[in-house]
N, C-alpha and C positions, 0 to 999 in steps of 0.2 A: 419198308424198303427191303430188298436181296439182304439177309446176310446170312454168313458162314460164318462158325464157331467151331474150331479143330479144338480136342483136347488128347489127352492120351497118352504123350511126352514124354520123354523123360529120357534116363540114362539106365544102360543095360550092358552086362560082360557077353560078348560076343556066344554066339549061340543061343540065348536067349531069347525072348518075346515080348513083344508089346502090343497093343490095340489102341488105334488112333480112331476116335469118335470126331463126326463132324453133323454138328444139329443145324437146324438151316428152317429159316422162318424167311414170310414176307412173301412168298410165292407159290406157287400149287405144287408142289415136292416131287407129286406121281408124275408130271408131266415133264419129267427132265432126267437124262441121261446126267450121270454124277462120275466123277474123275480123283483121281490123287495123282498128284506131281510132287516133285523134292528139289531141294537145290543144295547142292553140296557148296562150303565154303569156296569160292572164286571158281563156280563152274555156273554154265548153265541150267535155267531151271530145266526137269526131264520128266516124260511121262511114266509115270509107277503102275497104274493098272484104272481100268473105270468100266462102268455097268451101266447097263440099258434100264430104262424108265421103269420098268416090270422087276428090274433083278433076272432076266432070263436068261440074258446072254454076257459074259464080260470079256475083260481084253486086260491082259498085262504083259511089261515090257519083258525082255527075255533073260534081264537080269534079275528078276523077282519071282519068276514064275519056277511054281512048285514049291515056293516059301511064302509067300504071302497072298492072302484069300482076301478080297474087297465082297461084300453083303451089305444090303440095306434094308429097313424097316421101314416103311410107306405109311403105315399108322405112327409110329414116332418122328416123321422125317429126320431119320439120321443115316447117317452111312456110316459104315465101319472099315478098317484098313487092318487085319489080324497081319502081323508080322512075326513069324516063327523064323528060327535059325538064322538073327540075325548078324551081319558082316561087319567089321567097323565102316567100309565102304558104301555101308549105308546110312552112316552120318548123314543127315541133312534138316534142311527146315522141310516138314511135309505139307502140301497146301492140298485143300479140296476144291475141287472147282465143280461148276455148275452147266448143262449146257440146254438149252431152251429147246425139247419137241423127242419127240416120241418115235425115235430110229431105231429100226434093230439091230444096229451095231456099234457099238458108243467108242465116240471118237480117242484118238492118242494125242491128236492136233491140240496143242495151246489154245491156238490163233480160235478155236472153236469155242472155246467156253467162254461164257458170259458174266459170270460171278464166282469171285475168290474168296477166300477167307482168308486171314492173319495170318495163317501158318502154327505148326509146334515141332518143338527140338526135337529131333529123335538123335543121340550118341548112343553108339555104340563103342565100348572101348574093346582090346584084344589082350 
């Protein structure tokens, strides 16, 4: 079956970096636009950034962008979420999601993706 595995976690003093890995079996990996969303304690969950089936093309929200790069390995199906200079306000649980077909513009839509993973902490403290 779909799964997703986020790792990468953890706690960091603001400014800071971290790299969240999400491995992902059960499915044909090339064939799918891939996503990371976050959900900060009592907020909704939100789109962070996602990439096109290829890696050609991506998309991030405009509170991340110019600090964190999303890349993927096609031969390891994994995705990566590099998080440089990070904010405490980027506390959250980060989730990978998955979305089925070969677009060249990969969605920001929740409602789009078709398989999640567990999620991993990222704190940042200040």
């Amino acid at each position: 079956q779909v799964q997703l595995v986020e790792s990468g976690g953890g706690l960091v003093q603001a400014g800071g970096s971290l790299r969240a890995s999400c491995a992902a079996s059960g499915f044909i990996f090339s064939s799918y636009a891939m996503g990371w969303f976050r959900q900060a304690p009592g907020k909704e969950r939100e789109f962070v950034a996602a990439i096109s089936w290829s890696g050609g093309t991506t998309n991030y929200a405009d509170s991340v962008k110019g600090r964190f790069t999303i890349s993927r390995d096609n031969a390891k199906n994994t995705v990566y979420l590099q998080m440089n200079g990070l904010k405490p306000e980027d506390t959250a649980v980060y989730y990978c999601a998955a979305k089925r077909g070969r677009t060249a513009t990969p969605s920001y839509r929740e409602d789009e993706y078709d398989a999640w993973g567990q999620g991993t902490q990222v704190s940042v403290s200040s």
